[in-house]
N, C-alpha and C positions, 0 to 999 in steps of 0.2 A: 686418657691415661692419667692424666694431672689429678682427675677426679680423685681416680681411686685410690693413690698416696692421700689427699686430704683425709679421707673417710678410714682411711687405716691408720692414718697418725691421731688419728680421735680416742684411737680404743688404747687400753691399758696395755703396757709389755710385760712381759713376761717377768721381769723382778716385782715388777708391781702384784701380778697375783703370788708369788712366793711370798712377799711380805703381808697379805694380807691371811694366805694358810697359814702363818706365821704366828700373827695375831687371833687369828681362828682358835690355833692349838692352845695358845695360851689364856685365853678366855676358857678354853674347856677345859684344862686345868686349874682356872681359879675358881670353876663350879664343881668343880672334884674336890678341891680341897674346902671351898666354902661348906659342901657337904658333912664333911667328915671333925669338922672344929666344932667342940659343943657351945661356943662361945656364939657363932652364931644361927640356933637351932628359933631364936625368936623371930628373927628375922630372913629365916631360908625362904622362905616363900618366894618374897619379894626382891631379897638380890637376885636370885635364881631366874624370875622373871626378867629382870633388868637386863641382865647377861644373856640371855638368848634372846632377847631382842634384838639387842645388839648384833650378835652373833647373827642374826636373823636378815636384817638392816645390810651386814656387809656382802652375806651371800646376794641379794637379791640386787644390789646396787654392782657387785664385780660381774659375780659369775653368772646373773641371769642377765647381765651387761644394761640393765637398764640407766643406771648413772651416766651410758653415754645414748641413748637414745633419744626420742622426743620426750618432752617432759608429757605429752597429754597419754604414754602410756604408761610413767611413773604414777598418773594421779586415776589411772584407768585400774591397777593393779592397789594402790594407795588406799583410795576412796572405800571399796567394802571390804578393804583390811580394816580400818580407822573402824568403819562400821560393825565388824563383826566381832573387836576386840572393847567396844563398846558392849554390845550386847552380851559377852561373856561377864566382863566387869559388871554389867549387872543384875546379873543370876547368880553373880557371887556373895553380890549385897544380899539380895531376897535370901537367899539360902541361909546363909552364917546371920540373916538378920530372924527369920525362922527356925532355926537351931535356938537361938538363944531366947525367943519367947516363949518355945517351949520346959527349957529348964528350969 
């Protein structure tokens, strides 16, 4: 019985995921409004990136509960993330680096 209190005081309470939709919502309002400002249309790309990482990071860390599980399934789920955002990143080089030697 003892057990199961430990193993359940591990996991997040319920203000904790409210504060985290919280910071959810407002991440995806500051990519709605990053959108819409033409001051940062040189740079959309890349905020835009950044904030749904994030936004990315906190889903997978709360609500797919891995922040409290073992870590060998954070680095199991990790690992060909890391790898496949790698290989995106560099089909992005090749591409925009072949756009531009065609011009």
């Amino acid at each position: 019985m003892s057990e199961q209190v430990g193993a359940a005081g591990a996991h997040a309470t319920t203000g904790t995921y409210l504060r985290v939709a919280a910071i959810l919502v407002m991440i995806t309002l500051i990519e709605v409004g990053v959108f819409y400002v033409p001051a940062f249309q040189t740079v959309l790309v890349p905020v835009l990136l950044v904030l749904s990482a994030v936004k990315f990071a906190l889903v997978v860390m709360f609500y797919m509960h891995l922040k409290f599980d073992n870590r060998f399934f954070a680095f199991l789920f990790g690992g060909p993330l890391i790898l496949a955002l790698a290989v995106a990143v560099s089909l992005l080089f090749i591409f925009y680096g072949a756009v531009r030697l065609r011009s």
